[in-house]
N, C-alpha and C positions, 0 to 999 in steps of 0.2 A: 724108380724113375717116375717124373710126375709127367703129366699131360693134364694142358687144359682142355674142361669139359666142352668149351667153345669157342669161336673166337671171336673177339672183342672188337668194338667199334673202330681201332684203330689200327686193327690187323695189318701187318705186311699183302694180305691175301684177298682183304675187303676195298669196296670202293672208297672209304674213309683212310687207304693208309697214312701214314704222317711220313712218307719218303715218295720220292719219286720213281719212275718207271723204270728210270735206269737203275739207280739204287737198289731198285728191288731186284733187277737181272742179277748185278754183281752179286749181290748175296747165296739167290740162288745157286748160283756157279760155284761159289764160295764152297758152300757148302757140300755140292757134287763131286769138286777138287778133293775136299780136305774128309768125304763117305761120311759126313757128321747132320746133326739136326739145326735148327733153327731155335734158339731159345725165345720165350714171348718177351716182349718188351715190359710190359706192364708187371711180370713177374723179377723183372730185374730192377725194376725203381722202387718193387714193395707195393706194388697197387693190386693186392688181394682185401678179398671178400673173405670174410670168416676168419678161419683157422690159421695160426701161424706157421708158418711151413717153412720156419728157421734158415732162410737163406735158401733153399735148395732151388735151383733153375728149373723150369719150367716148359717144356716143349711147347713150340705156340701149335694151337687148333688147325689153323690156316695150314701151315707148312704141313703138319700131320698128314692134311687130309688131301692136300694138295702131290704131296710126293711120296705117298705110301712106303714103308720098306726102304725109305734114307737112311742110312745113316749107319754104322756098321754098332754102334751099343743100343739104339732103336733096335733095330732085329733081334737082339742078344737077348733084351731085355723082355720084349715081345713073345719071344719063343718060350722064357722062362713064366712067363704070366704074370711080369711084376712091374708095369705101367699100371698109375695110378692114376684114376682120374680128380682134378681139383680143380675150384672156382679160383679166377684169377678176373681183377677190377676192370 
């Protein structure tokens, strides 16, 4: 599982988001509803730095750090010690 190593100008979680306040609640919720993460934005349209990282999603930084211990394959993967961290654009 990947994580990015920061979160980017356009974070859900930064003052630059590219959605609104409310957008951003639902998603939240979203994802509290459904025990799952937030994937980055920037990681789904292919706006990495470096390394090709063939498709695979990306947890954004913001939600990371913002909701510690979301998400029921976060934990999973967490526990196991295979959260990678990666540059994403």
């Amino acid at each position: 599982m990947k994580l990015a190593t920061r979160m980017c100008d356009e974070c859900l979680f930064s003052p630059g988001r590219i959605v609104g306040a409310e957008r951003m609640k639902e998603i939240v919720r979203e994802t509290e509803r459904k025990d799952t993460h937030f994937i980055c934005h920037k990681s789904a349209v292919g706006g990495f730095d470096g390394e090709d990282l063939h498709g695979d999603p990306v947890i954004c930084r913001g939600f990371y750090d913002a909701f510690p211990g979301r998400g029921q394959l976060v934990r999973i993967m967490g526990r196991l010690g295979a959260i990678e961290e990666v540059e994403v654009g």
